[in-house]
N, C-alpha and C positions, 0 to 999 in steps of 0.2 A: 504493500500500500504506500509507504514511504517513494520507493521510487517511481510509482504512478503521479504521487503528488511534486516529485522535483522535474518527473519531467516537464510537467505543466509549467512551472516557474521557468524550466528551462527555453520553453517556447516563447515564453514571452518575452524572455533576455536576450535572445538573439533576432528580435526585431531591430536591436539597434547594431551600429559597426561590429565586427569584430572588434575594430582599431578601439574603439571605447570600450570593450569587457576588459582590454589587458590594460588601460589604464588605471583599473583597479586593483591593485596589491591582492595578490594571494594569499596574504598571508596576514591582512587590517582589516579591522572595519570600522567604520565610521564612528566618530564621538559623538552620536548621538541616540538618544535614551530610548527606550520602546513604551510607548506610552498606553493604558489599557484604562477606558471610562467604563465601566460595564460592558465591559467586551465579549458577547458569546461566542462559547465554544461547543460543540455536541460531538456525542461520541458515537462513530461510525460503526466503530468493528470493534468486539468483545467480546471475550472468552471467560470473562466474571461479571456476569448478571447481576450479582450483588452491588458489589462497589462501582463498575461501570455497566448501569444496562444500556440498552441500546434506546438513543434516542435524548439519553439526560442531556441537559442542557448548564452546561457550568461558564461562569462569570467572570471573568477577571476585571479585578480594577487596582490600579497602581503605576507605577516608573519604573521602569527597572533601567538602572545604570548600564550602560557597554560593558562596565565589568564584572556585573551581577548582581544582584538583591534577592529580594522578597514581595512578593503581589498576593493579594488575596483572592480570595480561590471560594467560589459558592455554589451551590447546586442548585438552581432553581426549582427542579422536583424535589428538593428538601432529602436527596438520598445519604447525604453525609451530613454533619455539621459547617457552620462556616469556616476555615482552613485556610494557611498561607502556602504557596511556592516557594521551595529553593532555588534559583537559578544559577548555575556558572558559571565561569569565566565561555568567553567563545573559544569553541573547537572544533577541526577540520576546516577549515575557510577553504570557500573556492573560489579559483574566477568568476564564475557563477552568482557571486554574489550570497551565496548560500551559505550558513552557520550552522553549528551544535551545537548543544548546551545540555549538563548533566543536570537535572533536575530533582527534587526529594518531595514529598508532601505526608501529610499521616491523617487516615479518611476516619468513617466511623470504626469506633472500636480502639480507635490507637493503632489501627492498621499504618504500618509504614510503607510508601513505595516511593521505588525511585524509578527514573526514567529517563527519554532523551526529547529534548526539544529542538525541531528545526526552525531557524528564522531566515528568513531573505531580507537584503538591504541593499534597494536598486534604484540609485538616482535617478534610473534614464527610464526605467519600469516606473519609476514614484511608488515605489512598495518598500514597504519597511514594517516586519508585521511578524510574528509570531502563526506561526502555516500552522503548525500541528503538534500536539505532542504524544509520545508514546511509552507507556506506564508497563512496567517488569511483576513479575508475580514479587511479593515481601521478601526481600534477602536475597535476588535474582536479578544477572541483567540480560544482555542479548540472547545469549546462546542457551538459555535455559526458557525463551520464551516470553514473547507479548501478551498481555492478556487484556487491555484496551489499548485503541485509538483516539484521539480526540483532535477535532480539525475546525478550522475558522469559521468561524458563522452558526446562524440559528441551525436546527434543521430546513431541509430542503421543502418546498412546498409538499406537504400533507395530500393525501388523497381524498378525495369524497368517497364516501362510502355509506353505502345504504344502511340507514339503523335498524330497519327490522322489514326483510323482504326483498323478493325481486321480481324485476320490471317482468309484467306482464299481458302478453295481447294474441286475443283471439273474434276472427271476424266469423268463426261457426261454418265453417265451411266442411269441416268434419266433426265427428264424435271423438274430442280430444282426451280420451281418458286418463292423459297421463295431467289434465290440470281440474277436469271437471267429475263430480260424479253423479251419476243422472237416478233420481229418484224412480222407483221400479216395484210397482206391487207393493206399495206404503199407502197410511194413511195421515193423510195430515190434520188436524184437531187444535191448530193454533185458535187462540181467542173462542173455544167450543165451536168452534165448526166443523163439518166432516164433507173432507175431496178424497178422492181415491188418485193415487199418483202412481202412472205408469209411463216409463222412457220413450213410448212411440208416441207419447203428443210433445214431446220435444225434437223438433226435424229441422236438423243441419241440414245447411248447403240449400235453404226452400229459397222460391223467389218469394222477394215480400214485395207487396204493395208499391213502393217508389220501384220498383226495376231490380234494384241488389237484391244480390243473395246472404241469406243468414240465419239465426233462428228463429223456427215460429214456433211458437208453442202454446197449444192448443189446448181448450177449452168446451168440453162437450159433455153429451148426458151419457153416464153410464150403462153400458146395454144391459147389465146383469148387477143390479144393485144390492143383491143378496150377495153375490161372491166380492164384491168390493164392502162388506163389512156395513153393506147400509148404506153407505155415498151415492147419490143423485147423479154427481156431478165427477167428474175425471181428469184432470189435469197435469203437469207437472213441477215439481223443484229441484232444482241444480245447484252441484255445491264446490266450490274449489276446495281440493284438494291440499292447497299449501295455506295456511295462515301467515297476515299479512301483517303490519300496525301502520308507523306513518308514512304518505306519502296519500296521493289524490289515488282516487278510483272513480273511472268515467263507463258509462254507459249512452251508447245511441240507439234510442229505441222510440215505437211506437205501444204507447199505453193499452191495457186492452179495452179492446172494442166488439163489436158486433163482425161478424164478415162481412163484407162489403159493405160498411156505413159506418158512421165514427158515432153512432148510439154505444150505447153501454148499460148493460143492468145492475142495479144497484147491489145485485148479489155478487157481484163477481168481485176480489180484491187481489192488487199483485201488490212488488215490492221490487224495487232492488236494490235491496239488503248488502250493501258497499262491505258492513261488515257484521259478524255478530259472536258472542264467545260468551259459553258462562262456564267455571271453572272452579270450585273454591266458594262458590259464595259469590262470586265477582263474577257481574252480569256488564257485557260492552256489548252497545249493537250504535250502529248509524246505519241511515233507511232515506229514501224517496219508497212514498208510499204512494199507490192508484188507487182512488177510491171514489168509485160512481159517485157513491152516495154523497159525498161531500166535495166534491171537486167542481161545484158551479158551473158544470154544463160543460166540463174541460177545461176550462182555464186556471182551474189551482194544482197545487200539489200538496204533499205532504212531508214537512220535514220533521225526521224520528228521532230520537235518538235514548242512549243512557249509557250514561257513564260509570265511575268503579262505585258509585256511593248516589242515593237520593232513587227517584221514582223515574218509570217511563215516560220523554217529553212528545207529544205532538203540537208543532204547530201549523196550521193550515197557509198556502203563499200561492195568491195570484200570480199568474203567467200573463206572458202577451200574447201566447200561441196556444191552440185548439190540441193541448196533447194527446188526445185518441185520434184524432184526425190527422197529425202530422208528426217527421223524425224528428227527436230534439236532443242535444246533449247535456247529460243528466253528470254533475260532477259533484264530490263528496271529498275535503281534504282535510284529513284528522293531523295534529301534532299532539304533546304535549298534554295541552292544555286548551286547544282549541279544535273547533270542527266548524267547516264551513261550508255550504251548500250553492253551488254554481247550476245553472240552465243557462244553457247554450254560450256558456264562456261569462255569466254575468251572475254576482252574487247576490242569491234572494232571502240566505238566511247565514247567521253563523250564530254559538254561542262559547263561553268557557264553561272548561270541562277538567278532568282529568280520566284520559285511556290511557291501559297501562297493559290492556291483555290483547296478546295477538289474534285475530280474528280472517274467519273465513267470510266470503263472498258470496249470498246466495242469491239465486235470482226467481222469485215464487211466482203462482198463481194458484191462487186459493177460493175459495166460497168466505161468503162473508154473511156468518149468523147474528152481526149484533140486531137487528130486527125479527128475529126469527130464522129457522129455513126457508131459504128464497127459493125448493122447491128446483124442476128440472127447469132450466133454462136452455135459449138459445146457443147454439155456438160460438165463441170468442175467441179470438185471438190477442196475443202479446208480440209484439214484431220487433228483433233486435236484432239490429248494425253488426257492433261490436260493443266489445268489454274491454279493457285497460287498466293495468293499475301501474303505477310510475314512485317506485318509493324516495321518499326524500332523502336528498343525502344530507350528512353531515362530514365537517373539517373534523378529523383526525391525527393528532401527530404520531 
């Protein structure tokens, strides 16, 4: 690693003459100090996780004379106590402009190490700096082994990385088993209702209504309502298979409806259930809900939710659009402590919260008993686009 880091010095030395590298003494270096305000340094490469993990970030502030001192020395992860450096006299000098210097410090514990420090000092570079230094096991120097690196500057730009989940999108062109699982000879009995749910009223790859293709899923009477356990009515529910938490979860769909009319009967209810988990005690769901019965003729929705503590929220939200009659995209973006509800790219509800439990995706249609049984109904349809979930990142070091 050391000589990866001088070659680099070295490239940038030989931007200037030769004729100016050999003006510089082999064997001097400059009378002046190396100066450190809060200087970071982080440690690249280590073989003692302990006293150097990977990543710490340590501090120098101090003077150190040409012909050696003392600088203090801190860890900003707090992994040792605050601590000074020994430094050197300079050793090895090159043309190069490059120095050594034997180094000592004592971390937590009264651990003692010593090590070596490389500095550069290039008039014609304008560097003069303290590059890297390199810590020996306690009682050890080269030849028995490195056991950290530490080199100039912060860490390197952090990655984003998703805090719980990953990106995901399906436009239903197939029966994706490996994300979705398709309700089959079930009954569903949410809010005392009773559907009977079997996998063939949910059909990938259908044309829907606009022209695309996606899933429809259908809503019809029971031909045999003794062998469906009593159920009238027959529909489906779908469930992803991977649980998610934060980041947005979008759906493009069409509300259900009647076939071929944008009527709807008050019995029929869907959802798409962005998320839901109960686990422990800890109940998490966020919802657009479809609901004849209160949806003002199409132009409202419903937004759901409950978080790790308190009761089930609904609040009802005006649209500008007919959504049993037209596609519209339906978005839902939990963090933390918030969840917010988007139609067609524009926010019509949010609140504070606290979700904490990873949750599945589901996408229902159901009978709807709070009036009673609403009895065999006509045909309906749910018509969806696609699905997407896009988990938020966060900065990591």
């Amino acid at each position: 690693m050391a000589k990866m880091l001088l070659a680099v010095a070295f490239a940038i030395l030989f931007q200037c003459s030769h004729a100016d590298l050999h003006k510089q003494e082999a064997t001097t270096i400059r009378a002046t100090p190396y100066c450190f305000d809060k200087a970071k340094y982080h440690v690249i490469h280590s073989q003692d996780k302990v006293d150097f993990p990977i990543k710490d970030i340590h501090v120098l502030d101090g003077t150190l004379p040409p012909s050696g001192g003392v600088i203090s020395l801190r860890s900003i992860n707090g992994t040792f106590p605050d601590t000074k450096i020994h430094f050197g006299t300079a050793q090895n000098i090159t043309k190069y402009l490059t120095h050594e210097r034997n180094m000592s410090t004592t971390l937590a514990g009264g651990k003692q190490f010593h090590g070596r420090a490389i500095f550069i000092d290039s008039p014609y570079a304008k560097l003069h700096e303290l590059q890297q230094m390199l810590w020996y096991k306690p009682g050890t120097w080269i030849a028995q082994g490195e056991i950290g690196m530490v080199v100039i500057g912060p860490n390197p730009p952090p990655l984003d990385v998703a805090i719980h989940g990953v990106p995901l999108h399906d436009n239903f062109t197939t029966y994706n088993e490996a994300v979705w699982s398709y309700a089959d000879a079930s009954e569903g009995k949410t809010d005392g209702c009773k559907v009977w749910y079997l996998k063939n009223h949910s059909c990938v790859n259908a044309v829907l209504s606009d022209g695309s293709h996606g899933l429809s899923m259908l809503m019809s009477a029971t031909p045999n309502p003794a062998a469906c356990n009593g159920a009238k009515m027959t529909a489906d529910h779908i469930e992803t298979k991977q649980s998610q938490l934060y980041g947005t979860y979008t759906l493009k769909a069409r509300t259900p409806h009647k076939v071929d009319s944008a009527d709807a009967d008050n019995g029929v209810y869907a959802y798409f259930t962005a998320g839901y988990a109960s686990h422990g005690g800890k109940w998490n769901e966020m919802n657009f809900g479809f609901h004849p019965d209160r949806d003002e003729g199409g132009y409202a929705v419903s937004c759901e939710h409950h978080d790790d503590t308190g009761s089930y929220h609904e609040t009802t939200v005006k649209v500008d659009k007919n959504v049993r009659a037209t596609f519209n995209t339906y978005s839902i973006t939990v963090s933390k402590s918030k969840m917010v509800w988007s139609f067609n790219g524009m926010t019509i509800h949010s609140v504070d919260g606290k979700w904490t439990e990873p949750m599945t995706t589901r996408l229902i249609m159901r009978t709807n008993f709070r009036n009673g049984d609403p009895g065999v109904m006509p045909d309906h349809v749910f018509e969806i686009n696609e699905y997407s979930f896009t988990p938020t990142l966060e900065v990591r070091l």
